[in-house]
C-alpha positions in Angstrom: -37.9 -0.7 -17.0 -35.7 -1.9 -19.9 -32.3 0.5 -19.8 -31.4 0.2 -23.4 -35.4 1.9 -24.0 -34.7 4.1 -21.6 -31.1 5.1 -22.5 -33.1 5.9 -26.3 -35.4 8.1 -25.1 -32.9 10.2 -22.7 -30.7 10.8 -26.0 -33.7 11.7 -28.0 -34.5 14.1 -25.3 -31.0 15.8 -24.7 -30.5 16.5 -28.2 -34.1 17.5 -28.9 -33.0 15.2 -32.4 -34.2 11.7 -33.3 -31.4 12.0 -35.8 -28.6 12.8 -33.7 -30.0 10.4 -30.9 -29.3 7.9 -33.9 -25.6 8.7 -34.7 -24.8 9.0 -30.7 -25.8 5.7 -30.0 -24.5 4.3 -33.4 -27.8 3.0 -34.4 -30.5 4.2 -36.9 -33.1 6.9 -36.9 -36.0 4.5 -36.9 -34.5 2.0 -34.1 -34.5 4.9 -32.3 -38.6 6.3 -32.6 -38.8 2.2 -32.2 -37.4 2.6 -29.0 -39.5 5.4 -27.9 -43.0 4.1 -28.7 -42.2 0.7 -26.9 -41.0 2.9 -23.7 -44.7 4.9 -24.4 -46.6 1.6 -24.8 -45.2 -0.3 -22.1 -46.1 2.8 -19.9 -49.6 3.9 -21.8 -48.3 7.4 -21.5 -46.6 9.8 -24.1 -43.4 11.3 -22.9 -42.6 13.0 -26.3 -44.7 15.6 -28.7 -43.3 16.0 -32.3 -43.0 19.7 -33.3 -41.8 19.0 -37.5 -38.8 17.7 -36.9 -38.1 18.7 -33.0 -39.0 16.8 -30.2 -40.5 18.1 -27.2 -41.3 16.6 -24.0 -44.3 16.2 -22.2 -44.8 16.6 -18.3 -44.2 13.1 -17.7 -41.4 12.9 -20.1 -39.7 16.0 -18.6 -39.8 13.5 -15.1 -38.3 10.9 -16.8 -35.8 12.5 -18.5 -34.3 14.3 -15.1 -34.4 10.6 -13.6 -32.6 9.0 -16.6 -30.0 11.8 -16.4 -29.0 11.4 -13.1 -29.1 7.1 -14.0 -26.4 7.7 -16.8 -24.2 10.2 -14.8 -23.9 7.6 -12.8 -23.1 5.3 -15.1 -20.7 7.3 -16.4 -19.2 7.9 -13.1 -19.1 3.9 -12.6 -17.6 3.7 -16.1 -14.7 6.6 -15.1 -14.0 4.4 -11.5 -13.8 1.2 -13.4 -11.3 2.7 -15.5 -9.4 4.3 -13.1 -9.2 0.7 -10.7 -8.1 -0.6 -14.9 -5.8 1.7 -15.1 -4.1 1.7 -11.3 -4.9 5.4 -10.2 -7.7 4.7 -8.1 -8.1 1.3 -5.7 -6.7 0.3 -2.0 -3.3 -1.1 -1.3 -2.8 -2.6 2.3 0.7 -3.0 3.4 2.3 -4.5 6.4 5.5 -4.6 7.1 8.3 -5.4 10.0 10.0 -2.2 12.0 12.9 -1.8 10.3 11.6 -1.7 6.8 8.2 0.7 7.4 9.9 2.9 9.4 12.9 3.3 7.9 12.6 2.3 3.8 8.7 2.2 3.1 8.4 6.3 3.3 10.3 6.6 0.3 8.2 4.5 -1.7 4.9 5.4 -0.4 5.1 8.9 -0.4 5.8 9.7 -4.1 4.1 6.8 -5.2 0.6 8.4 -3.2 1.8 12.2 -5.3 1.0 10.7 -8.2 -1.7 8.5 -7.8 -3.4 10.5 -4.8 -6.9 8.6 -5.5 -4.9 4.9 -4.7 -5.9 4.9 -0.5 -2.9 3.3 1.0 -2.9 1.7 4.2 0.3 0.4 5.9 1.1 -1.0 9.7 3.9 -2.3 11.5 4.1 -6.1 12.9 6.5 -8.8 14.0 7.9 -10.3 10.7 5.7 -13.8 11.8 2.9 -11.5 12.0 3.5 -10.1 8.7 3.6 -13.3 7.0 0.7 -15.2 8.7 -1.5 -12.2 8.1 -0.1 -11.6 3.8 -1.1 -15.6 3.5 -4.6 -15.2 4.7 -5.2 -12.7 2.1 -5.9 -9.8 5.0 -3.0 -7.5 2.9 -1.8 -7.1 -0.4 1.9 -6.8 0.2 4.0 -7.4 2.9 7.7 -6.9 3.9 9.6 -8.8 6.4 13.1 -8.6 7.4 14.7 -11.9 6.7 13.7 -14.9 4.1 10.8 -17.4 4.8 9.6 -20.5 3.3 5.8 -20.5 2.7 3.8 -22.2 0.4 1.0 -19.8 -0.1 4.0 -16.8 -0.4 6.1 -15.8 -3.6 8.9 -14.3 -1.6 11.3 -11.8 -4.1 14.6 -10.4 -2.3 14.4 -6.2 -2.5 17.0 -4.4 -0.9 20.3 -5.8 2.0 21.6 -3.5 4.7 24.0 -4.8 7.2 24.1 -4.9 10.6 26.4 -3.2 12.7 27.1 -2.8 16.5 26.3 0.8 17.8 27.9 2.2 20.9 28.2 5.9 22.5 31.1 7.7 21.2 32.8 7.2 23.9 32.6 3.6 24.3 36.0 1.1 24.4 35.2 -0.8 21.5 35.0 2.5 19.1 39.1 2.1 18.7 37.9 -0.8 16.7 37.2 -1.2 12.6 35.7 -4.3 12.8 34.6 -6.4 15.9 35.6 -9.8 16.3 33.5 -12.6 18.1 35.6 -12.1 21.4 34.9 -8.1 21.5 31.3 -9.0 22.6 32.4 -11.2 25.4 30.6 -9.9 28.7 29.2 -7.0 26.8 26.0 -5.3 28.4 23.6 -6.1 24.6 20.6 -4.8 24.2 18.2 -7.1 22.4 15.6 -6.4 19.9 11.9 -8.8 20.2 12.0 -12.0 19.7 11.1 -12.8 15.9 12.8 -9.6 14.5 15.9 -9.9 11.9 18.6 -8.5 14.7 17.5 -10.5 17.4 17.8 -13.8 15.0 21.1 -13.1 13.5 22.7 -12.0 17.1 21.2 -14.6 18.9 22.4 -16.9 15.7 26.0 -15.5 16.4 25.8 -15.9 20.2 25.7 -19.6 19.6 28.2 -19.8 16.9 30.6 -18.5 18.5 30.0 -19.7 22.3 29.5 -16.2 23.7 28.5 -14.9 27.2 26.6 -11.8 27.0 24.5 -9.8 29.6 21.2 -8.6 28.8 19.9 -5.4 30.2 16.8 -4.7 28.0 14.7 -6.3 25.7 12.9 -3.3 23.5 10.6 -3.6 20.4 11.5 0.0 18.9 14.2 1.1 17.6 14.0 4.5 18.5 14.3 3.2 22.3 17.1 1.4 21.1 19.2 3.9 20.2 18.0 5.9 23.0 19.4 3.5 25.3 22.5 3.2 23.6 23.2 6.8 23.6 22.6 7.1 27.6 25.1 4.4 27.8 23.0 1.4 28.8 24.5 -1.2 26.7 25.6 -1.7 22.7 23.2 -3.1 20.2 22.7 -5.0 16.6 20.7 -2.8 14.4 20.2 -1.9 10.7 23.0 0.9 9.4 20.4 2.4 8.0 17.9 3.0 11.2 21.3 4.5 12.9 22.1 6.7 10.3 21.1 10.1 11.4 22.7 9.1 14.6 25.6 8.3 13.3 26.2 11.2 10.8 25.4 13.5 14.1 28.3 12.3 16.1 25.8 10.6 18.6 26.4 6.7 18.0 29.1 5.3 16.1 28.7 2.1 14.2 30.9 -0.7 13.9 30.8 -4.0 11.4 30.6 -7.3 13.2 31.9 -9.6 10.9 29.6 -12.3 8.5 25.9 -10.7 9.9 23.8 -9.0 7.3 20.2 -8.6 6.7 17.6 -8.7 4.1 14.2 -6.7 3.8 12.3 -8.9 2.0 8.8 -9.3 0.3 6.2 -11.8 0.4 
């Protein structure tokens, strides 16, 4: 069936006009009855009557005109999604991201971003920041964030946001008489570690060796929450973003302190 016949015919028959077919399709009254008789010829069947100047259909052109209607709502709709994909307020965004950063940061982004495109599905999971960056080079997200800079040649990697780390105790621990910890105050300390491959576990183990420290390790935990559970039941101390600790700390529960030259970076690939 050729569409551009058909789509004639179905504007002939909604406004009940040849004329206003014409203007509505930008095209002229007799490219428009053209139209029409190829559609009845190709088909050996009339699908319109002429009444003077109004059109009527016939029993097979009443068929075919529901038909084509519900073939041009539908490419209207396709039309309206196109658009809407065009224009960023419809479409898919996959996100992954390390701990820290979807926990802790990515809520506050997500959240009024999916008010005021609520037709944008947003998908977004938690991985090791190796994970994260293995999985945004083999195309499997659009976006990812990880917790400290890498070097990857099929990554652009742009620098968002730094928060530093800090050394949480109980509020009752020795070391809270201190501002700022030096190397020697973690000496023999009981340190709970983050995983392998996240940003605190890099930059303590980083200043373990620096600065030739013995440490003893009680647990090795993958959530933060645990973390900070274990720090308030007075297992050990810990490394961890200012910001996860934050409602701890305003609460009395944890107290931070700086350890000097350790930072980190959320960071995007």
């Amino acid at each position: 069936m050729n569409l551009n016949q058909l789509k004639i015919f179905y504007m002939a028959a909604k406004n009940r006009n040849l004329s206003l077919a014409a203007r509505e399709l930008f095209i002229t009254q007799p490219a428009v009855t053209k139209g029409i008789q190829r559609l009845q010829e190709f088909y050996d069947m009339k699908f319109v009557d002429h009444v003077g100047k109004k059109l009527l259909l016939t029993d097979a052109g009443q068929v075919l005109y529901e038909i084509a209607e519900k073939i041009f709502e539908l490419e209207n709709q396709a039309e309206e999604s196109i658009r809407d994909f065009q224009q960023r307020k419809r479409g898919h965004i996959r996100i992954l991201s390390s701990e820290s950063f979807g926990d802790y940061y990515l809520p506050r982004i997500i959240i009024p971003y999916s008010k005021s495109y609520p037709l944008v599905r947003i998908t977004m999971n938690i991985l090791p920041t190796d994970q994260v960056v293995s999985q945004t080079a083999i195309l499997n997200n659009d976006l990812g964030f990880i917790s400290y800079p890498v070097e990857h040649n099929k990554l652009q990697v742009k620098e968002v946001l730094k928060d530093q780390l800090v050394i949480i105790t109980p509020s009752d621990h020795p070391l809270t008489r201190k501002k700022k910890l030096a190397p020697s105050d973690l000496a023999g300390q009981l340190l709970i570690m983050h995983e392998t491959g996240s940003a605190p576990r890099k930059a303590i183990e980083d200043y373990i060796r620096k600065n030739n420290l013995s440490v003893k390790i009680p647990l090795e935990l993958s959530s933060n929450r645990a973390i900070k559970r274990a720090v308030e039941d007075g297992i050990g101390i810990a490394l961890i973003s200012r910001k996860v600790a934050r409602e701890e700390i305003e609460a009395g529960r944890l107290m931070a302190i700086p350890l000097s030259d350790i930072h980190i970076k959320g960071l995007s690939p």
